[in-house]
N, C-alpha and C positions, 0 to 999 in steps of 0.2 A: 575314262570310265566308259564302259561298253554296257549293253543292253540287248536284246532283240526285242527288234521291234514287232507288233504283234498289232493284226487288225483292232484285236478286243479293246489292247492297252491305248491305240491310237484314238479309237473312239471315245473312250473315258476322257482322254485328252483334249481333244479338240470339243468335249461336249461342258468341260470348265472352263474352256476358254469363250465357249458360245453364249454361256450361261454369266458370262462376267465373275468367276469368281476367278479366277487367273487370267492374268494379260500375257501369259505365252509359257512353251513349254516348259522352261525349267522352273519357273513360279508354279508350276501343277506339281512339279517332280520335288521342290521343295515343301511344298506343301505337304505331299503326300509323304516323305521322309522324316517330317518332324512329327505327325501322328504316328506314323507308326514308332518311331522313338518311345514317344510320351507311353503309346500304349505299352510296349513290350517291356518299359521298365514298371509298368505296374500302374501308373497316375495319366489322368488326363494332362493336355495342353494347360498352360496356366490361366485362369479363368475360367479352364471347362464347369461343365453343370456336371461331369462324371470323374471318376476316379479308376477306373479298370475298363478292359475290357468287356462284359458283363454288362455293366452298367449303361455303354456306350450303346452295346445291342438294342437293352433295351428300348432306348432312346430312339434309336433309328428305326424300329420296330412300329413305339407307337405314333413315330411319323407317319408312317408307310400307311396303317392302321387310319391316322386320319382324314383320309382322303386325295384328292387330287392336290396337288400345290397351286396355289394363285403367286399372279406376279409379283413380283418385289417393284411397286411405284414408290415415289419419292414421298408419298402420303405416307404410303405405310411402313413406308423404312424409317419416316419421321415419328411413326406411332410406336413401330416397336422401338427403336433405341434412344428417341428422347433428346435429354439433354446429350446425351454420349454425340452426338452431328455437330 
């Protein structure tokens, strides 16, 4: 499988893997392969909060809307998911 590689795409990349939400590039590339999956058939990933594209916007939307993001510490990643750790 080929690609071109693109400053822009590179940054997105290396800025999930900066961010911890992928430990390397094809965990980013799969990642971002299975949402756009999800969305182009119509339905969010399994367990999303959204069902469409649309939906998803919104969502991102009123993140963006809420302000700056604060860091994910083990406090609060133990508030938001709970028993799910």
């Amino acid at each position: 499988m080929a690609y071109t590689k693109t400053s822009h795409y590179d940054a997105i990349i290396h800025r999930q893997i900066r961010l911890g939400r992928a430990s390397n590039k094809t965990e980013v590339i799969h990642q971002a392969l299975t949402l756009l999956d999800a969305l182009t058939r119509g339905k969010g990933p399994d367990g999303a909060t959204f069902t469409n594209a649309d939906e998803l916007e919104d969502l991102l939307l009123a993140g963006y809307a809420s302000g700056p993001a604060t860091p994910m510490t083990p406090a609060r990643k133990a508030k938001i998911f709970g028993a799910l750790l």
